[in-house]
C-alpha positions in Angstrom: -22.1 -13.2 -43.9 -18.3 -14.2 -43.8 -18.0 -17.0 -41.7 -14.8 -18.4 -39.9 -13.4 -22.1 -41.0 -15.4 -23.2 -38.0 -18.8 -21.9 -39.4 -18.8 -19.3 -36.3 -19.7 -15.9 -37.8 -16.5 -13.5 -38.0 -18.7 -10.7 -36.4 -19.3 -13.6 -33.6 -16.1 -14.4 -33.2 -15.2 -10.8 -33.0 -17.8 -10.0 -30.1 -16.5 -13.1 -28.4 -13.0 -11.8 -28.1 -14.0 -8.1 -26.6 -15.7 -9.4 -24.1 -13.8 -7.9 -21.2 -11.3 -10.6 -19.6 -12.8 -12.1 -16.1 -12.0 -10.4 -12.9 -8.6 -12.4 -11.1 -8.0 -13.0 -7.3 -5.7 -9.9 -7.4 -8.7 -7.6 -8.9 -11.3 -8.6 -6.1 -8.6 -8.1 -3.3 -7.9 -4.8 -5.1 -11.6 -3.9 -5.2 -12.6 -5.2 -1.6 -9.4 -3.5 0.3 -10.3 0.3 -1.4 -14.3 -0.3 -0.3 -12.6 -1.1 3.1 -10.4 2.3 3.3 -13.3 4.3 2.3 -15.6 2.4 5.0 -17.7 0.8 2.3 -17.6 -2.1 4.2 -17.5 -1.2 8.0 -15.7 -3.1 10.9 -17.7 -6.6 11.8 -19.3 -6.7 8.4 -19.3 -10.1 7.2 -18.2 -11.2 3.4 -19.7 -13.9 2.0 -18.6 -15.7 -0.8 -21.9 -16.1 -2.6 -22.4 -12.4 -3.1 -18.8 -11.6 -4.1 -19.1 -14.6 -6.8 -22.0 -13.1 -8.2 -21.1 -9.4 -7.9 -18.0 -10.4 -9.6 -18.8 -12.7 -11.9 -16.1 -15.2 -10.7 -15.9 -18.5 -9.3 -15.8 -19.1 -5.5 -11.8 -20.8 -5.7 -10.8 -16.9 -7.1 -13.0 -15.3 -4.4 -11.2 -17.3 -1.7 -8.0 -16.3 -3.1 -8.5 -12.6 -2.9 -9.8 -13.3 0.6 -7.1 -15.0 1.7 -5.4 -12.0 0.4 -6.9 -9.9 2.3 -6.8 -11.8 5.5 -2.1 -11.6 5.3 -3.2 -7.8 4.7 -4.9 -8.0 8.4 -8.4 -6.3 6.7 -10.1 -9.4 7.8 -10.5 -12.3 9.6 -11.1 -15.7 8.1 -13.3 -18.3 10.5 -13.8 -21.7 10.1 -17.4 -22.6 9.0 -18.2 -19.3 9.2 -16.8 -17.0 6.5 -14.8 -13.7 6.6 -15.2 -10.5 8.5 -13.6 -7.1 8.0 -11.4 -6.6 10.9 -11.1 -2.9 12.9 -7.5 -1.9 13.0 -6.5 0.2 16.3 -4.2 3.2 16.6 -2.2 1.2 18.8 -1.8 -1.6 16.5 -0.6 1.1 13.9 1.5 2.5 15.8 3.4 -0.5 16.4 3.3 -1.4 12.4 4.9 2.5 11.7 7.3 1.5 14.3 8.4 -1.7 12.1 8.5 0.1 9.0 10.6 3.3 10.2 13.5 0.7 11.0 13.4 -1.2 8.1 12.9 2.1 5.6 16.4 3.6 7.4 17.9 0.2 6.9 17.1 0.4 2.9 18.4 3.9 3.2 21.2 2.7 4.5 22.2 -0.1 2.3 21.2 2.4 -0.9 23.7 4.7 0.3 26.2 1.7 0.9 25.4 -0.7 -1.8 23.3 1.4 -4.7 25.1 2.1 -8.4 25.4 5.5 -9.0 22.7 5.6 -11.6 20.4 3.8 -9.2 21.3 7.2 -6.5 21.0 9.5 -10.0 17.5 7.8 -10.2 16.3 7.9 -6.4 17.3 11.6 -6.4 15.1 12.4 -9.7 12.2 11.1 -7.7 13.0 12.9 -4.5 13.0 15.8 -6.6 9.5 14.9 -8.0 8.2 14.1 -4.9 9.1 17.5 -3.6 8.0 19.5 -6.6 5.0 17.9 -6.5 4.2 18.5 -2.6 4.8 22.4 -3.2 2.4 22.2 -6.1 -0.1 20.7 -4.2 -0.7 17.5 -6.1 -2.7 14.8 -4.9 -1.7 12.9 -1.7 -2.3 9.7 -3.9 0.1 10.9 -5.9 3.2 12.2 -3.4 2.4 8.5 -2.1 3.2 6.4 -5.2 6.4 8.5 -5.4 7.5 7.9 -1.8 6.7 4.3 -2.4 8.4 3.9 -5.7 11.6 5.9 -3.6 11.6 3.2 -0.8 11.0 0.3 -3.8 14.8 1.4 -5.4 16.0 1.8 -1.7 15.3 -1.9 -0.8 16.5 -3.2 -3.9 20.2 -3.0 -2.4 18.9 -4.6 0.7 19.2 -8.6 1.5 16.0 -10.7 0.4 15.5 -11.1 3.6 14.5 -7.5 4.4 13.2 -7.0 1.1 10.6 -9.9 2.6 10.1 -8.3 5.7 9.6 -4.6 4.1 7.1 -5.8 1.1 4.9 -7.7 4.4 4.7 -4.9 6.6 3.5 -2.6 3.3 0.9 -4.7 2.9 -0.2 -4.5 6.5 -0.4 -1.1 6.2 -2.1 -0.7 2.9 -5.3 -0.2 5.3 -4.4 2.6 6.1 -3.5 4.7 3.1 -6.6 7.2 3.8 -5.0 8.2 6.5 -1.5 8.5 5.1 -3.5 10.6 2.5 -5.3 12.8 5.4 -1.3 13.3 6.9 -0.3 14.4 3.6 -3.3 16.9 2.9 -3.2 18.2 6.7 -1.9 21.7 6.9 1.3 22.1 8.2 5.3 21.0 7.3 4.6 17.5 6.2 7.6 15.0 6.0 9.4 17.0 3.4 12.6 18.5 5.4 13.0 15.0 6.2 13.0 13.9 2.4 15.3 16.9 1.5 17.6 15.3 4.9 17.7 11.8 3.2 18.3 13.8 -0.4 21.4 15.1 1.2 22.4 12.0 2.6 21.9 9.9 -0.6 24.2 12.5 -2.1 27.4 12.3 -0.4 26.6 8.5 0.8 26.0 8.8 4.3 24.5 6.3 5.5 24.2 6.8 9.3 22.1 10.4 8.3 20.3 8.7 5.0 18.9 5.7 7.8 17.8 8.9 10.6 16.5 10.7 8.0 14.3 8.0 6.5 13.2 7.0 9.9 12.2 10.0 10.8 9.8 10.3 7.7 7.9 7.1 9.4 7.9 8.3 12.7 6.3 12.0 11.3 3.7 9.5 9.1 3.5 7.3 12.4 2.2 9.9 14.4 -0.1 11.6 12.2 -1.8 8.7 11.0 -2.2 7.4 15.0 -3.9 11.3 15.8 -6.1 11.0 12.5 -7.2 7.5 13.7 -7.9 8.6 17.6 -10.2 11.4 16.4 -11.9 9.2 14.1 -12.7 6.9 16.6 -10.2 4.1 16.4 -9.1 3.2 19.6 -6.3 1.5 21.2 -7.2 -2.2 21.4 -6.8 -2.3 25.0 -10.0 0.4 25.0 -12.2 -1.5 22.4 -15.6 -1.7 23.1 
């Protein structure tokens, strides 16, 4: 048998490097937030490390990591001495988040028609097309999302870091809530899509007072789907919980 320098067999040494790498923090928080959208894991449910370690296969400083994660998301709630628990978001509290992220879309909007190259507006128009093409085929709502997202990504790129702070923290407050984006989408009906040709139009000639409106107004449609998906599956304002 062919042996390495070391003595280690080559066909050792070769098994030992496909092992597949070891889950990171980033994995685990990916993992744990989609059980939570599909209601895997249900409201109240408590994680503890222990199991996660050894469902993993990773050490307890990369499961509090992804936990930590999790809890700046708002999925769940870390207490002292006693662990972490999957937190039960409210229409109401949505609601309010839809409300942040509608002003601070039409302000990326904004500063995209004010501030964006012209081969950056080339590029955000490709992708409205896309995004549009792909609604009237009827692609996935997974995939009209990653579009929209990657639209509002080149948006905020002309805005301060400041609000490209404040826009990447509320997307990851509402990451939660992407089933529900997804049941908007899906939903018969118009969809947000006169509003994307609006902000089309607007990126065009460079208006920015009708790009912001229009932008906004894709939130607000999102915000009050997403708020009448939640109340008829039983997520109540928080004022109400029970």
């Amino acid at each position: 048998m062919d042996t390495h320098p070391t003595g280690v067999s080559l066909i050792e040494g070769q098994n030992r490097t496909s092992e597949p790498p070891a889950a990171t923090a980033d994995d685990l928080a990916h993992a744990l937030r989609h059980r939570i959208q599909k209601s895997e894991l249900a409201p109240g449910e408590w994680l503890r490390e222990a199991r996660l370690c050894n469902e993993f296969g990773v050490g307890r400083s990369t499961v509090r990591r992804a936990l930590r994660t999790l809890a700046d998301d708002g999925l769940i709630e870390l207490e002292e001495n006693r662990g972490a628990r999957v937190l039960a978001a409210t229409a109401e509290e949505v609601f309010d988040l839809y409300e942040v992220r509608a002003a601070l879309y039409g302000l990326a909007a904004r500063f995209a028609c004010l501030r964006a190259s012209d081969a950056a507006i080339r590029h955000m128009l490709v992708n409205i097309d896309r995004l549009l093409s792909d609604a009237e085929s009827g692609a996935p709502a997974e995939q009209i999302i990653e579009v929209s997202e990657a639209i509002f990504s080149a948006m905020a790129e002309s805005a301060s870091r400041d609000a490209q702070k404040m826009i990447e923290s509320v997307r990851r407050k509402t990451r939660f809530h992407f089933s529900y984006v997804a049941l908007a989408l899906t939903a018969n009906g118009p969809g947000p899509y006169e509003h994307w040709r609006r902000v089309r139009a607007a990126l065009l000639t460079r208006d920015a007072a009708a790009a912001s409106e229009a932008a906004r107004d894709i939130l607000y449609f999102m915000q009050g789907e997403v708020a009448r998906i939640m109340l008829a599956h039983g997520r109540r304002a928080a004022n109400n919980r029970g």
